[in-house]
VMD Tcl script that draws the C-alpha trace (Angstrom):
set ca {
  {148.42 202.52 178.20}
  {149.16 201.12 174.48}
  {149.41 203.66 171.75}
  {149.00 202.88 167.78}
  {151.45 203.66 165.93}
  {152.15 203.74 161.95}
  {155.35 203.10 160.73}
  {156.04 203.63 156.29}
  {159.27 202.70 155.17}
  {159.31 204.09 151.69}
  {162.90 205.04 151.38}
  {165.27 203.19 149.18}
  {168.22 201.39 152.11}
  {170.88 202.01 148.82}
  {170.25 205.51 148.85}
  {169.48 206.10 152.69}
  {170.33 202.95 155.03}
  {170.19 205.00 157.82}
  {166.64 206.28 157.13}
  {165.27 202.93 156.71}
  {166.97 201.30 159.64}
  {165.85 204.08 162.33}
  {161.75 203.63 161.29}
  {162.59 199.73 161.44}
  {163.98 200.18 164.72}
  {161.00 202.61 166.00}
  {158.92 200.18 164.85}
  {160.09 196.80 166.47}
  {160.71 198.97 169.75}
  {157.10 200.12 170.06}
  {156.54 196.80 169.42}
  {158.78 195.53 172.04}
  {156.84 198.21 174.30}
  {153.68 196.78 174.43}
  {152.41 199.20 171.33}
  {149.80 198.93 168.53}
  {152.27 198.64 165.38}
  {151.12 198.79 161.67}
  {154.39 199.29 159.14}
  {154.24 200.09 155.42}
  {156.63 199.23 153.01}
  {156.56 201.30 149.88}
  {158.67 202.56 146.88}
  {162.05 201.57 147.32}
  {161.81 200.74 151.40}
  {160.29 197.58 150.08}
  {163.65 196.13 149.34}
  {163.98 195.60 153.34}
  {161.35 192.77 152.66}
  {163.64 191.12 150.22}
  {165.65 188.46 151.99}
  {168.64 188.60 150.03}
  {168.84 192.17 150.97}
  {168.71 191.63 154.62}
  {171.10 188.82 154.59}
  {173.79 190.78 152.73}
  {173.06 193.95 155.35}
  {173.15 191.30 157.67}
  {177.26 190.14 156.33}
  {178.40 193.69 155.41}
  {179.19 194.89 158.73}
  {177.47 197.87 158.70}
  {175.52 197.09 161.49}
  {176.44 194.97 164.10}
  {175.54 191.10 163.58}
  {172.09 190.16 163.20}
  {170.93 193.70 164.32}
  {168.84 193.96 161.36}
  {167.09 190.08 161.37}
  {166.39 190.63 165.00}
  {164.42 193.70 163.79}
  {162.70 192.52 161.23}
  {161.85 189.34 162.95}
  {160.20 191.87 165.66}
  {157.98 193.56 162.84}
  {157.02 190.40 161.14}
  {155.54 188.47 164.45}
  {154.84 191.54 166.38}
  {153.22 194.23 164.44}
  {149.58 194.14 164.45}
  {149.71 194.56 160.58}
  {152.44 194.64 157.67}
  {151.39 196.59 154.46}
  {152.84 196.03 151.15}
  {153.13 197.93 148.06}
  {152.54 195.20 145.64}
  {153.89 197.74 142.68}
  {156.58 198.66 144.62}
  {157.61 194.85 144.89}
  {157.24 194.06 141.31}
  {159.21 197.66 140.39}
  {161.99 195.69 142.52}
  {160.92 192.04 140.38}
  {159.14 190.34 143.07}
  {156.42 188.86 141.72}
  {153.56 186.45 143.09}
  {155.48 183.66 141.03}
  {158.98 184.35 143.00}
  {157.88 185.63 146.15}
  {158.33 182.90 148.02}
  {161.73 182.32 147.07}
  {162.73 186.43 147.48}
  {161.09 187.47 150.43}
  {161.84 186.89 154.34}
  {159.68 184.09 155.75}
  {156.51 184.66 156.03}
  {155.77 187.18 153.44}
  {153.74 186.79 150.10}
  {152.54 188.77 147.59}
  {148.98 186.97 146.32}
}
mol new
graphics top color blue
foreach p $ca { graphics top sphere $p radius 0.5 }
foreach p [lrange $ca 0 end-1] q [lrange $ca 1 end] { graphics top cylinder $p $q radius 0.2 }
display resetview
């Protein structure tokens, strides 16, 4: 039986990496179960939309090689919705005019 599940990332990854790595992991593993996923990024956990983020978490080795892209990848074509703090993004100067440049594929902010 599927279960729904709702997964906010709101915690900054420069203050709490581990924080925001664990709910991204939840998520893309319900996902990988079969589950109902929504995720919302807010505050500061919007940075793990920024694809200059993930790419340097990706090279720092932190985590182990691609860990992090795999993730996200999951969440982006598998969660039944992605919510977005559109405040939150411009706080962190993403803005409808350089979204497409700053976020991971797929994401806007119109």
């Amino acid at each position: 039986m599927s279960k729904k599940f709702f997964v906010k990332i709101v915690t900054d990854p420069d203050v709490d990496l581990r924080k925001c790595v664990v709910g991204i992991a939840c998520a893309a593993q319900a996902i990988n179960d079969g589950h109902d996923v929504d995720v919302f990024f807010a505050a500061n956990g919007v940075k793990m939309l920024n694809a200059g983020f993930i790419e340097n978490l990706n090279n720092s080795g932190m985590l182990p090689s691609g860990m992090i892209s795999n993730m996200m990848e999951t969440v982006s074509n598998g969660a039944a919705n992605v919510y977005c703090s559109t405040g939150s993004q411009a706080a962190n100067g993403v803005t409808p005019e350089n979204a497409a440049q700053k976020l991971l594929a797929g994401y806007d902010i119109g």
